[in-house]
C-alpha positions as semicolon CSV with decimal commas, in nm:
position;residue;x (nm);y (nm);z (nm)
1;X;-3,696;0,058;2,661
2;X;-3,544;0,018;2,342
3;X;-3,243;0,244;2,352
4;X;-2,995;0,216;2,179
5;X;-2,697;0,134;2,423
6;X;-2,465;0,419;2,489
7;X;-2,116;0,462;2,453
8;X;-1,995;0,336;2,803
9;X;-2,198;0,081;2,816
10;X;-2,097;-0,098;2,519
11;X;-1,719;-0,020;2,612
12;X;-1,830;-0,214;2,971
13;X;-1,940;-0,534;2,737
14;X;-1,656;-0,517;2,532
15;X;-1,434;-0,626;2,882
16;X;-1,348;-0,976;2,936
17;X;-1,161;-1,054;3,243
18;X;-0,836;-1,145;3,202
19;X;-0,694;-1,542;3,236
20;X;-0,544;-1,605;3,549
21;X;-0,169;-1,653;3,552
22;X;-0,039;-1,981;3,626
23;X;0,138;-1,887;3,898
24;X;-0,261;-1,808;4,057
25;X;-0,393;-2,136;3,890
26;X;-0,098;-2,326;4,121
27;X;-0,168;-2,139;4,434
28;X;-0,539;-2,176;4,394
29;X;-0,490;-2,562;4,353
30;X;-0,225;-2,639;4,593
31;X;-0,456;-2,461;4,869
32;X;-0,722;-2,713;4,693
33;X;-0,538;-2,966;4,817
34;X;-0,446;-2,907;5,138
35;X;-0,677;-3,076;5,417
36;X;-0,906;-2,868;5,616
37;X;-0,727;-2,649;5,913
38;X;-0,730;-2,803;6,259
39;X;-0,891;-2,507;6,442
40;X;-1,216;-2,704;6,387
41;X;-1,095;-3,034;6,509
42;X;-0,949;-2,813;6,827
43;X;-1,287;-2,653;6,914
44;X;-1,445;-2,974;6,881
45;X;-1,177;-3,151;7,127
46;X;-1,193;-2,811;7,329
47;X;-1,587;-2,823;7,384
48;X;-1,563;-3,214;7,437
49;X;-1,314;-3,171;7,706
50;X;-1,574;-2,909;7,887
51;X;-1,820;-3,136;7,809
52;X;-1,702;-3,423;8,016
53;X;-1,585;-3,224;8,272
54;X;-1,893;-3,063;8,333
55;X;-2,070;-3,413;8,358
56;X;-1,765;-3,555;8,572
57;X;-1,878;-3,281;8,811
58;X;-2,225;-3,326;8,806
59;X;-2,196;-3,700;8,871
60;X;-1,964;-3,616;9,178
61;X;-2,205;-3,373;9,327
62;X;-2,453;-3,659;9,291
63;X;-2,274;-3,920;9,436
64;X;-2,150;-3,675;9,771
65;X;-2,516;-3,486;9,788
66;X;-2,660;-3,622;10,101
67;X;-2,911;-3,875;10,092
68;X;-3,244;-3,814;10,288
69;X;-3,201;-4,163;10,507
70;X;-2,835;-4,029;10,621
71;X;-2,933;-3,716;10,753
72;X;-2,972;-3,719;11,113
73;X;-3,258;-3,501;11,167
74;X;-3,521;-3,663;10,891
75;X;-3,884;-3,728;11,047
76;X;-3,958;-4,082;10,988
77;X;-4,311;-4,042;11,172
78;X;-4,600;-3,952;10,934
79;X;-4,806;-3,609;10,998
80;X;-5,168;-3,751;11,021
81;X;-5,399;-3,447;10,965
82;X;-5,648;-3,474;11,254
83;X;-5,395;-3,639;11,517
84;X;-5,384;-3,254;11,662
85;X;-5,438;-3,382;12,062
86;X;-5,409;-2,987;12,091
87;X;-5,777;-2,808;12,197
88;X;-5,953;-2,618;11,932
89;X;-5,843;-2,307;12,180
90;X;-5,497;-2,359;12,190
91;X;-5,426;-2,395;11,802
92;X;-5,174;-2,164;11,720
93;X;-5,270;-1,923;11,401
94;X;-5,193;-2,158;11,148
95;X;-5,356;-2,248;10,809
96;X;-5,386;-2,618;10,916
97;X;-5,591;-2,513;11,280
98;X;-5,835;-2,297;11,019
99;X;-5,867;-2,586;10,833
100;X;-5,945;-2,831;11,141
101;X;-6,164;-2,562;11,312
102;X;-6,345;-2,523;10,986
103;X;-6,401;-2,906;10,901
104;X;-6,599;-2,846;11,252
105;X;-6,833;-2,547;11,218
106;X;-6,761;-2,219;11,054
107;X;-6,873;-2,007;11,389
108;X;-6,585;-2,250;11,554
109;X;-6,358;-2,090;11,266
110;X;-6,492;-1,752;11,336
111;X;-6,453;-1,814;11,729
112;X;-6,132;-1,864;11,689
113;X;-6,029;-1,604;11,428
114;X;-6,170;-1,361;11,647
115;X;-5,949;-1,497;11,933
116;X;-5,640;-1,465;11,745
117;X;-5,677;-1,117;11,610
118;X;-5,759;-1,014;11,990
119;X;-5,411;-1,200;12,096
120;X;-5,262;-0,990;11,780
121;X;-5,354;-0,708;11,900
122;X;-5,272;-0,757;12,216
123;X;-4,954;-0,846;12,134
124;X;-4,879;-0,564;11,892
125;X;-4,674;-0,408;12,263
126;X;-4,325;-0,356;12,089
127;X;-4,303;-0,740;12,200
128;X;-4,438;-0,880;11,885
129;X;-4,183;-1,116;11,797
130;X;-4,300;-1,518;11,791
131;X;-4,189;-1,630;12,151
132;X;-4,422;-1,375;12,319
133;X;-4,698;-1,422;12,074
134;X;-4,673;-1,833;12,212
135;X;-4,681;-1,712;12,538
136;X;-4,957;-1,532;12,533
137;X;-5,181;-1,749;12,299
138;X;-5,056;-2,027;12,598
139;X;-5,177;-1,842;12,913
């Protein structure tokens, strides 16, 4: 570790860099004193301008979105689960008739699974399309 430095090396420490001229030292300070560039105040403008007009439209789409007691075909009636004046029978295959028929008996729910996989497979004619499965589960 204790070499003695060689030749290059010395000749590299020897170098001092060199004083700028003044034509550099006026350059460097007149850019010194300039005031920042304006691309920074026009992206900031820019992405303020796309700001607002992005929140312009969302407050527009707002104001013309329709409202639920303007549309014409809004239920006002409330669903009352157990107002089904249907018969246990003649429930279509829905989760809520399960439910109902379950809340009964479970060999009511079974009853009537069993009825709707028969009508299923009844229906499974090339005719299996919602309209004829209502028909049948109906007659």
């Amino acid at each position: 570790m204790s070499t003695p430095p060689d030749e290059l090396e010395s000749e590299l420490g020897s170098l001092r860099p060199r004083q700028p001229s003044e034509r550099v030292r006026r350059g460097i300070a007149h850019r010194l004193a300039e005031p920042p560039p304006r691309v920074v105040t026009r992206a900031l403008w820019a992405w303020s301008g796309a700001a607002l007009a992005l929140a312009a439209s969302v407050v527009i789409a707002v104001s013309l979105w329709p409202r639920a007691e303007n549309a014409p075909n809004v239920r006002r009636n409330p669903i009352v689960a157990g107002s089904n004046p249907m018969k246990p029978d003649e429930l279509p295959p829905t989760l809520l008739a399960y439910y109902q028929v379950f809340r009964e008996s479970d060999e009511k729910l079974d009853t009537l699974l069993d009825r709707h996989g028969a009508i299923l497979l009844t229906a499974g004619n090339g005719a299996a399309d919602s309209g004829s499965l209502w028909k049948e589960m109906l007659n």
